[in-house]
N, C-alpha and C positions, 0 to 999 in steps of 0.2 A: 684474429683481431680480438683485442682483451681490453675491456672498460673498466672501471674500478669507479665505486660507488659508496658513499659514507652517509649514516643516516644516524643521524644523533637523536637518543629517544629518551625523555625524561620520566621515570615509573617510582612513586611511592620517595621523590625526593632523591634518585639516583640516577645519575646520569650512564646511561650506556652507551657504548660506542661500538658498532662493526664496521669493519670496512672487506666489503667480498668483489672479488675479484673473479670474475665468470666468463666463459668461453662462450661468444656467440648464441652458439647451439642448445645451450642454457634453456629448460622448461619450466623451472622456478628459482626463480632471485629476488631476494628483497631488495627492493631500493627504495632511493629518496632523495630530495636534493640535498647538497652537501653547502658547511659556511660559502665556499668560494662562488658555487653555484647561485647562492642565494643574494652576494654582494655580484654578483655579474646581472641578475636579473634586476636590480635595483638600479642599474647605471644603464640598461638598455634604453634604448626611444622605444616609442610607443610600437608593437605593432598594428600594420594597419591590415584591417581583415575585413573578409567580406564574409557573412554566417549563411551558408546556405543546407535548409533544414527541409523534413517533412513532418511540419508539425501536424498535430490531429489526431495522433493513434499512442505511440509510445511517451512514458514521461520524459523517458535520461532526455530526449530534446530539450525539453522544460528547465531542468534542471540544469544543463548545457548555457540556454539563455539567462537564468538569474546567475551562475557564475560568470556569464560575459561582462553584464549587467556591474557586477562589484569589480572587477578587471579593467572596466571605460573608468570608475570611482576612482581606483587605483592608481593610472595612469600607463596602465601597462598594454590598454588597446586603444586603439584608434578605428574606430568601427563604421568602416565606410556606408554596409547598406548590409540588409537582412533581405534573402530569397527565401518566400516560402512555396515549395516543391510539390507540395501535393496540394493537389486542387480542390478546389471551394474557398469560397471567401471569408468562412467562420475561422477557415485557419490561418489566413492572414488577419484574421481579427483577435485571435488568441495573442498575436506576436503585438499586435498595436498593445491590446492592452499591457503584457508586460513592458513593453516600452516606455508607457505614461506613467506605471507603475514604479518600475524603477527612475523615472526620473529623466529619461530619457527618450521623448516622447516624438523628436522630429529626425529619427533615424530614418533614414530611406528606407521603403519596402516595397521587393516586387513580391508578383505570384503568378504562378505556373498554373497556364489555361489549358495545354494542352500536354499532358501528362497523364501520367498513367491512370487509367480507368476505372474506379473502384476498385480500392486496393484495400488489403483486408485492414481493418480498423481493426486495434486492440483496443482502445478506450477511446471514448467518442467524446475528449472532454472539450472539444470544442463548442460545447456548450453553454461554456462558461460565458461564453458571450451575451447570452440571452438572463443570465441571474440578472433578477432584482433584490434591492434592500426593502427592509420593514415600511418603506415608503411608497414601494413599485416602482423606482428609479433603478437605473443600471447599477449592479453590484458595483462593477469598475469601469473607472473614466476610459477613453477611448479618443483620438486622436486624429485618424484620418477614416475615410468612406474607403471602404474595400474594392467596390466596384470601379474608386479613380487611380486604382493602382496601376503600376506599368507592369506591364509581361516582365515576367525575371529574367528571360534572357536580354532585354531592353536595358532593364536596369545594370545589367555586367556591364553591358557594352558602354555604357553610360558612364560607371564609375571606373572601368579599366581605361577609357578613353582619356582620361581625369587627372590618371595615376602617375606617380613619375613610373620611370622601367626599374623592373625588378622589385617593387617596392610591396605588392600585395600575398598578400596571403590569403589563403582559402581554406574556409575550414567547412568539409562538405559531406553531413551526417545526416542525408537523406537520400534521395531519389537521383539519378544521374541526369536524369531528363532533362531540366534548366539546362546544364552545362554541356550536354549534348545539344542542344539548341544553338548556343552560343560558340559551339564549334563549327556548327552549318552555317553560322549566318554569316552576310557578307557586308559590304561598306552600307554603311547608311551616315544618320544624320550627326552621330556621334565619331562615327573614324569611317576613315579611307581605309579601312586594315579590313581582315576576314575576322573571324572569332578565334584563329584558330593561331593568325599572327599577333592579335591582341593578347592572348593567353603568353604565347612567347615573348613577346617582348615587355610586357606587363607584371606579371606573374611570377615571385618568385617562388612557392611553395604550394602544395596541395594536401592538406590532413584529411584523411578521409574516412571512414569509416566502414571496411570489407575486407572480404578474404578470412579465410580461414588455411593457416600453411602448416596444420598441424601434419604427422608424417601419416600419408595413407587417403588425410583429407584434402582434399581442393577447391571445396564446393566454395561458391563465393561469396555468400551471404544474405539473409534476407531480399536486404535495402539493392544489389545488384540484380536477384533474382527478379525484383518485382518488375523492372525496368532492364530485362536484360538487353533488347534492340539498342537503348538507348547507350547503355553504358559498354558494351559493345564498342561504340562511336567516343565513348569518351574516352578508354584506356587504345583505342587504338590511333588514336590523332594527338593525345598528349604531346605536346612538343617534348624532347628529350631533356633540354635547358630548364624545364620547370621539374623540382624537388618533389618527388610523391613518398609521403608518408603513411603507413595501410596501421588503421587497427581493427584488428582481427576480431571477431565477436567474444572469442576466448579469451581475451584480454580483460575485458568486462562481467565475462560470465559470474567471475568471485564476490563483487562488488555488489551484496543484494541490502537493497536500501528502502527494510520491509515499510509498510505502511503508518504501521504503529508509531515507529521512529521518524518517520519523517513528521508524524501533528504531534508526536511530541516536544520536537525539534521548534516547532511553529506554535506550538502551547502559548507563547507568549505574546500572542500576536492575534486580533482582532480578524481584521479582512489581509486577504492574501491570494493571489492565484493559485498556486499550487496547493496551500490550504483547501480550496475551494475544490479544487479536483479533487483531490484525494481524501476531504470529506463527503462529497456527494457520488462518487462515482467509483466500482473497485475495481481499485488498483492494487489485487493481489491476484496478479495475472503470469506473475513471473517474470516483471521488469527486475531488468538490470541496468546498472549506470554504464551503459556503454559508450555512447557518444560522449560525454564529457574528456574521454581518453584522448578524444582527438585535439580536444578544445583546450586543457591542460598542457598537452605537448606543444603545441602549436606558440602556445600565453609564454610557457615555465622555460622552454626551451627541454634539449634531446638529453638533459641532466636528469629528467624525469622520468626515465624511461629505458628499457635494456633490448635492442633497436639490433635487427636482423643486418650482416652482413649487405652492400649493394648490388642491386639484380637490378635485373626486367621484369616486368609482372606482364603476362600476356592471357587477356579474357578471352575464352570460348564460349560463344554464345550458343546455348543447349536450352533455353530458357528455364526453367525449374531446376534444370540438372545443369546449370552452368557453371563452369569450371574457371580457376582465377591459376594459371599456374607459376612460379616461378623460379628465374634462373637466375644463380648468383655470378657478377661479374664488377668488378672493381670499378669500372666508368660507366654503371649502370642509375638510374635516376630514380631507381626504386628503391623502398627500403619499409619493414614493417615491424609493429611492435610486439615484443615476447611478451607471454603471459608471467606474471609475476607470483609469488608464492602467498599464504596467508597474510603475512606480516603486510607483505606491498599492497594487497587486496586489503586489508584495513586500512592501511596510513591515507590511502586512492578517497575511499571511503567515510574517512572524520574529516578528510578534507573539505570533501562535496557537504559533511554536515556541519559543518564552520560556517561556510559559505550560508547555507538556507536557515542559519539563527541570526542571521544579519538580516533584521528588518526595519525600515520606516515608519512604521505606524505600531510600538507596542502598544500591548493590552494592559489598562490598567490592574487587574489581576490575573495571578497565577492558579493554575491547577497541579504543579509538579512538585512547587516545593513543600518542605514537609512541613506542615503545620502541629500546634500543641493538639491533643486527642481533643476529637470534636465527635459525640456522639447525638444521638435523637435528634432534637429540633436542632439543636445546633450546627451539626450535619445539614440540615437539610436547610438554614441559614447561610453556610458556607456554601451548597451547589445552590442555589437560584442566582445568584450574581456571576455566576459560571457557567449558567448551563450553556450557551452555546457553544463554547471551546470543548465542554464534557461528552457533547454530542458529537460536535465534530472528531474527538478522538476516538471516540466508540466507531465511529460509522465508519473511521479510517482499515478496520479490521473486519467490521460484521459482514460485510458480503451482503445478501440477501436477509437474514436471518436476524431475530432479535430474541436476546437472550438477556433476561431479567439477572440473572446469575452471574453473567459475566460483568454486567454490570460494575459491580460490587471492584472489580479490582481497580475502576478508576479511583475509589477512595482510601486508596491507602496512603497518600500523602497525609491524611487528616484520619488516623489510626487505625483503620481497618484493618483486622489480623488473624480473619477467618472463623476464630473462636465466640468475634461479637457481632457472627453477622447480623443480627435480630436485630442491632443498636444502630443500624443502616436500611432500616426498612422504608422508610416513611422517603427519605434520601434518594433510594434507587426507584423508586416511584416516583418523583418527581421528574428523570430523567428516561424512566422508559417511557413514559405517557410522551414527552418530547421528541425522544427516537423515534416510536410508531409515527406519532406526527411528518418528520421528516421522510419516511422509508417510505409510507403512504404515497405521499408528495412525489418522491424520487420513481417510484412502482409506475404511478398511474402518468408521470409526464413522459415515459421510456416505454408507452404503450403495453406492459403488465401487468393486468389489471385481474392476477388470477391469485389469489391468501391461501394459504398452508394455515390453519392452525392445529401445534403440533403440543396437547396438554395429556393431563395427567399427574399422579400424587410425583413431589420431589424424590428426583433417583429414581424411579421407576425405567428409564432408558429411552426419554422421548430422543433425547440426542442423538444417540444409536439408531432412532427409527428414522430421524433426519437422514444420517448417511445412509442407512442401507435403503430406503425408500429416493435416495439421490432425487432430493430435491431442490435440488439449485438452480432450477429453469423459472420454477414460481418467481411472482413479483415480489414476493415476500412469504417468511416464513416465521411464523409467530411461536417461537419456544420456550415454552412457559407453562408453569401451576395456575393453570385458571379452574380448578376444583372448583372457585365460588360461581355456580351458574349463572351469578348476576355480572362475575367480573367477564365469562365469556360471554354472555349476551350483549354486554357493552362495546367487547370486541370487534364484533361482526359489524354492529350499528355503524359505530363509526368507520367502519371499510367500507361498508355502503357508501355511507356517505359523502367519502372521501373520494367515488368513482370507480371502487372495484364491482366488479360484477360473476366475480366467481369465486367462491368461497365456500371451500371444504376443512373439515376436522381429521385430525388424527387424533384418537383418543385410544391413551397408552397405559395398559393394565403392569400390574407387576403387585404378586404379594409384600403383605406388610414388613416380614420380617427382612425379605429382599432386597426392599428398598434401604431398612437403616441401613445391610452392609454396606449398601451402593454410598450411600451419604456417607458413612466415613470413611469409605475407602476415597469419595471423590474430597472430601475434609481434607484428607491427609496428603493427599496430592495434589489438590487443584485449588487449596484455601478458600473451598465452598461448601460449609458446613449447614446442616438443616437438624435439629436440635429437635428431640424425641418428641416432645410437647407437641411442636407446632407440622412436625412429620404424620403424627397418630390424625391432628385434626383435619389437614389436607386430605390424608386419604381415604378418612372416612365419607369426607363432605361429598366425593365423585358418587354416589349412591343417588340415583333415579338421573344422572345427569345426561344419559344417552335420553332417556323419553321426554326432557324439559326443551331439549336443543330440537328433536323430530318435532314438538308441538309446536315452539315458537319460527321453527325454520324448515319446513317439509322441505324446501327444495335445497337445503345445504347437505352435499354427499357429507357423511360417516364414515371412517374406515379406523373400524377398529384393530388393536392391536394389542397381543398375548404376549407379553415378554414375563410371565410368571418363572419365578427360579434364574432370571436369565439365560432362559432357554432359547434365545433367539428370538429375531423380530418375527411373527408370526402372524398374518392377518387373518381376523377368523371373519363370520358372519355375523350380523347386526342380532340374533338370536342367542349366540353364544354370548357374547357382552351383556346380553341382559341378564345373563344369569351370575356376572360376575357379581361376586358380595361383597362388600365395602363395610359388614358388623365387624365391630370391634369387640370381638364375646370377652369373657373370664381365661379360656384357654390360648387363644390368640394374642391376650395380653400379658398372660406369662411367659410365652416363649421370646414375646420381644424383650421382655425384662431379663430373661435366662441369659437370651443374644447380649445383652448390653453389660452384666454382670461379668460374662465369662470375657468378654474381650477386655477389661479391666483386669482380669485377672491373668491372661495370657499374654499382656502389655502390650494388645494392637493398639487398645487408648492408655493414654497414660497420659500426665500435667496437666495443659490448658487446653488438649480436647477432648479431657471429657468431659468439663462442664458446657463445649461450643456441641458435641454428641448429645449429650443429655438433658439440656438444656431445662427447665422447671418441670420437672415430671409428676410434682404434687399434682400441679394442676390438669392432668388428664383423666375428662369427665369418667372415663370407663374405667377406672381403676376399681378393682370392690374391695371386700373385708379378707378375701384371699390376698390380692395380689399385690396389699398394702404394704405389707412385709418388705417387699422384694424392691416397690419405688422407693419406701424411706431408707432403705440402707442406699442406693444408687443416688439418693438427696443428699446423705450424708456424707459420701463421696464426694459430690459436687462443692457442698458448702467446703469441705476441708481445703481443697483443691484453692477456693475465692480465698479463703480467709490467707493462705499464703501470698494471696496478689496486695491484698493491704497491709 
C-alpha cells in the first residue's frame, strides 16, 4: 500500500515543492496536507466529536483543547461534550475555564469519579483554578460548579443517545476508564442500548492516543498503562464497525514545544491559561505535543498523517508491562500513525504554535519586538509597563532558580548586546526583585518553604555549584552576586517574611584572576559579560562577609565553597573561608592586568569585547603608581575600540 503526499513550503520568497512517495513501513516521511487536501477539508460538515481527556498533569492536553477551541471558530468541529477522565474536580474546572475562555462556555462536561487512583501528576496545574487578580477575584471566569457535573460515562450515554448513527467521533487522549465505563453500562434513562451497542451503532471513529509498534517494542503507553484493567475492557469490547485510529507516543516524541516558546508565543497577551501554567508552574518536564496528533487527524482528516497498514490491535493486560500488540489484515478496524521525520515534526509543531498566537484579549504592549536602543533609565522606562509579561517569560524557563544574569537576555529587543551589560543594570533589577517576589509566592503556596542562596564574586562558578550541589528540590534557589552584605541581608529578610522558614548560603570562592577568564569565556558564549572595573569591586566587597551573615543570622547553615583555579566544587569548613582574602594588593593587580593584556594580544578578545571585558579600569580604587602603566594602555584600547562605534 503506497500513499503520496505533497507539502508545499514557502522559505526566503521560494516556493518548494516535494512530493514522496512512501511504503507503509516507512520510519520517517515528511508530510503535510496537500491543495486538494486542503479544498476537501474546507467543503466537509462539521465534525462532530466528543474530547475525552485527563486533564491535571500533562500540557499537550491543554494545548489539544485551545486547538479544538479555534476548530468549533472555524467551523470544522461540532463539539458535542468534553469527558474529563482523571478525577478531582479542579480538573473539570481547568476545562470550564478554557471553555468560558475561548468563548465557549456551555459545552457539556462530564468527570470521571471513579477512576484511576492517584495517578502520577506531572504538573499540577490544576491550580490555576484557585489564581487571583490584583483584586483577589478569580484570575479566570468560570462557568459551571464542578460538583453538579454528571459522571462522564453518563454523559457519553447521553450525547451518543442524542447522536444520529455513525455520526460521532471520539477523540480519546487520556485514561480509558470513562469509556470503559460506558462499555459496562447498561440501558438507563437515556437508551434502551448497553454502552457497548451505543458505541456501535453511534460511533463512527476513535483517535486515540497509545501504543507504541515500534519493531521489538509493544509496550502500550503511559496513559493505557495507568488504567490498564480498564482499558483492557475497552480494546477488548470495541465493536469491530467502529474505526480505531492509535498514535503512538513516538509520534509526538519530535514535537518539543519548549517553554520559552510557548510565553513567547503568548508575549502578546495579558491573561491566558496556558500563560498562566507555564508562567507559574515548570513545565520543563519533558512535555511533548502528543495528544494533539490525535486531535489534528481526527479535525484535518488521514491527509495528515502516514497511517499503518489495517490490523487488529490486541491489549495484554500485564499492568506496568502491558503489551498493545498488533496484526496487519485488510478487514481489520485498526490502524496507527507513523512517526514522521524532522521536517513533519516541525510543520506538526508551527502549527500547534499558529494556533496558541491566536488570542482574545491582546496586551496593549510588546516585549518581542525590536525596539530603537533603549539604555539606563530608559530601559528601565520601557520594563515597568512590561514587567509582568517579562516575568512571566523568565519564569517560563527558570525552574526553581533565579538568576540575575539570565535576566539580561529578555532585553535584547531594546539593545542588549552583551558588551553594554552595565547599561541594563538598574532594568534587570527592577525585574529580579519582581521574580523573587513571584518565586517566593510560588515556593511557599507548593509547600517549599526551604532558599538556597547561592553567592559569591561574578564567574566564580556558583552556577556549577548549583548543579553539582543538585539543588532542585529547594523551594528556591537564589543565584546571584550578592558580595554587598546588605543586598544579602535583605535577601533573607524578605524570605522570612515571605514564609520561608529554612534558609541556607552557599558561598562560592574562586580566585581573582579565575574568575576574569570565567567572565569572558562566559562573555563570549553566553552574552554575559562583567566588565573588570565592576568584577575587581564585587570581589573584593565578599571580605568579613561569612562573619557579618554568622552575627546577624546564627541560625542560617553556611556551606562554603572552594572552586579556586576551577578546581572543582569543593566544600571546605567554615574555618578554611575565613581565611579566604578578598585583598586586592599591587601584585594581584598586575597579573589581572597581564591576563587581560595578553588575551588582546592572542585575540581571545578582540572588537566590542573588549571594551564589555574591560569595562572603565581607570577607575579601580587599587590600581597604584606600578600598575598604572598597564590599566592606561588597556584604557587606551578600550577607548580606540568606542571611538570606532561613533
Amino acid at each position: 500500500m503506497k500513499t503520496t503526499f505533497r507539502t508545499a513550503m514557502c522559505m526566503m520568497g521560494v516556493v518548494l515543492v516535494w512530493t514522496l512517495a512512501a511504503c507503509s513501513s516507512s520510519k520517517s516521511v515528511t508530510t503535510a496536507r496537500s491543495r486538494a487536501a486542503v479544498t476537501a477539508t474546507s467543503t466537509r460538515q462539521p465534525v462532530q466529536m466528543i474530547l475525552d481527556s485527563d486533564f491535571g498533569s500533562s500540557t499537550d492536553d491543554l494545548f489539544a483543547l485551545m486547538m479544538l477551541h479555534h476548530y468549533i471558530d472555524e467551523g470544522k468541529v461540532d463539539l458535542k461534550g468534553i469527558i474529563v477522565d482523571r478525577e478531582g474536580e479542579k480538573n473539570a474546572g481547568v476545562v470550564d475555564i478554557f471553555n468560558t475562555y475561548y468563548g465557549h462556555p456551555d459545552i457539556p462536561v462530564g468527570l470521571e469519579r471513579n477512576g484511576v487512583k492517584n495517578p502520577r501528576c506531572f504538573i499540577p496545574y490544576n491550580g490555576i483554578c484557585d489564581m487571583k487578580d490584583k483584586d483577589g477575584l478569580p484570575l479566570f471566569k468560570r462557568t459551571h460548579q464542578a460538583s453538579s457535573l454528571p459522571d462522564g460515562y453518563k454523559l457519553y450515554r447521553k450525547l451518543l443517545a442524542n447522536a444520529d448513527d455513525k455520526s460521532i467521533v471520539i477523540v480519546a487522549i487520556g485514561f480509558a476508564t470513562t469509556l470503559s465505563q460506558l462499555m459496562e453500562s447498561g440501558a438507563d434513562e437515556y437508551s434502551k442500548l448497553t454502552g457497548v451497542d451505543l458505541l456501535d451503532k453511534k460511533v463512527k471513529a476513535i483517535y486515540i492516543q497509545s501504543g507504541r509498534f515500534e519493531a521489538g517494542d509493544s509496550l502500550c503507553g503511559y496513559n493505557m498503562r495507568a488504567a490498564s484493567r480498564q482499558s483492557a475492557i475497552f480494546y477488548n469490547k470495541l465493536p469491530s464497525s467502529v474505526d480505531l485510529v492509535m498514535s503512538p507516543s513516538n509520534v509526538g516524541d519530535g514535537m518539543d514545544y519548549i517553554p520559552r516558546d510557548v510565553l513567547t508565543d503568548l508575549s502578546t497577551v495579558e491573561v491566558n491559561p496556558i500563560k498562566s501554567v507555564y508562567a507559574y508552574y515548570t513545565c520543563d518536564t519533558g512535555q511533548r505535543m502528543w495528544d494533539t496528533n490525535c486531535l489534528v487527524n481526527a479535525v484535518l482528516g488521514d491527509e495528515e498523517y502516514l497511517l499503518s497498514p489495517r490490523g487488529w490491535v490486541t491489549f495484554v493486560d500485564r499492568g506496568e508491562e502491558s503489551l498493545m500488540l498488533f496484526k496487519q489484515d485488510d478487514k481489520g478496524n485498526a490502524r496507527y500513525q507513523l512517526p514522521g521525520d524532522s521536517y513533519f515534526n516541525q510543520n506538526k509543531l508551527m502549527d500547534i504554535r499558529r494556533h496558541n498566537r491566536i488570542n482574545r484579549y491582546p496586551a496593549p504592549l510588546t516585549i518581542e519586538a525590536p525596539q530603537p536602543q533603549l539604555t539606563g533609565s530608559a530601559a528601565t522606562a520601557w520594563v515597568k509597563p512590561r514587567l509582568q509579561q517579562l516575568v512571566d517569560k523568565y519564569m517560563g524557563s527558570a525552574g526553581n532558580t533565579l538568576d540575575p544574569n539570565e535576566m539580561l537576555m529578555l532585553l535584547r529587543p531594546i539593545g542588549y548586546i552583551a558588551s553594554n551589560a552595565a547599561d541594563y543594570t538598574e532594568a534587570v533589577g527592577v525585574i529580579e526583585d519582581a521574580v523573587f517576589d513571584r518565586m517566593l509566592s510560588r515556593a511557599v503556596e507548593l509547600g517549599k518553604k526551604n532558599m538556597v542562596i547561592v553567592t559569591g564574586p561574578p564567574a566564580s562558578g556558583k552556577s556549577t555549584a548549583v548543579r553539582a550541589l543538585k539543588l532542585n528540590g529547594a523551594g528556591l534557589v537564589y543565584d546571584a552576586d550578592l558580595s554587598d552584605a546588605r543586598h544579602l541581608v535583605d535577601v533573607i529578610n524578605k524570605a522570612y517574611a515571605a514564609g520561608m522558614t529554612d534558609v541556607s548560603v552557599v558561598m562560592v570562592y574562586n580566585d581573582l584572576v579565575t574568575c576574569f577568564k570565567n567572565a569572558v569565556n562566559r562573555g563570549k558564549t553566553q552574552w554575559r559579560y562583567t566588565p573588570m572595573d565592576q568584577l575587581v569591586a564585587s570581589w573584593s566587597s565578599n571580605t568579613d562577609n561569612i562573619e557579618l551573615l554568622r552575627s546577624a543570622y546564627p541560625d542560617v547553615t553556611i556551606q562554603p565553597i572552594n572552586c579556586a583555579g576551577n578546581g572543582g566544587v569543593r566544600p571546605v569548613s567554615i574555618e578554611e573561608a575565613l581565611r579566604w582574602s578578598y585583598d586586592v594588593d599591587e601584585q594581584l593587580m598586575a597579573s589581572l592586568l597581564d591576563c587581560a593584556q595578553g588575551m588582546i594580544d592572542d585575540g581571545t578578545l578582540r572588537g566590542t569585547d573588549i571594551p564589555a571585558a574591560i569595562g572603565n579600569v581607570l577607575s579601580i580604587p587599587q590600581l597604584t603608581e606600578a600598575t598604572m602603566p598597564l590599566a592606561q594602555r588597556l584604557d587606551y584600547k578600550v577607548r580606540e575600540i568606542q571611538s570606532q562605534w561613533r
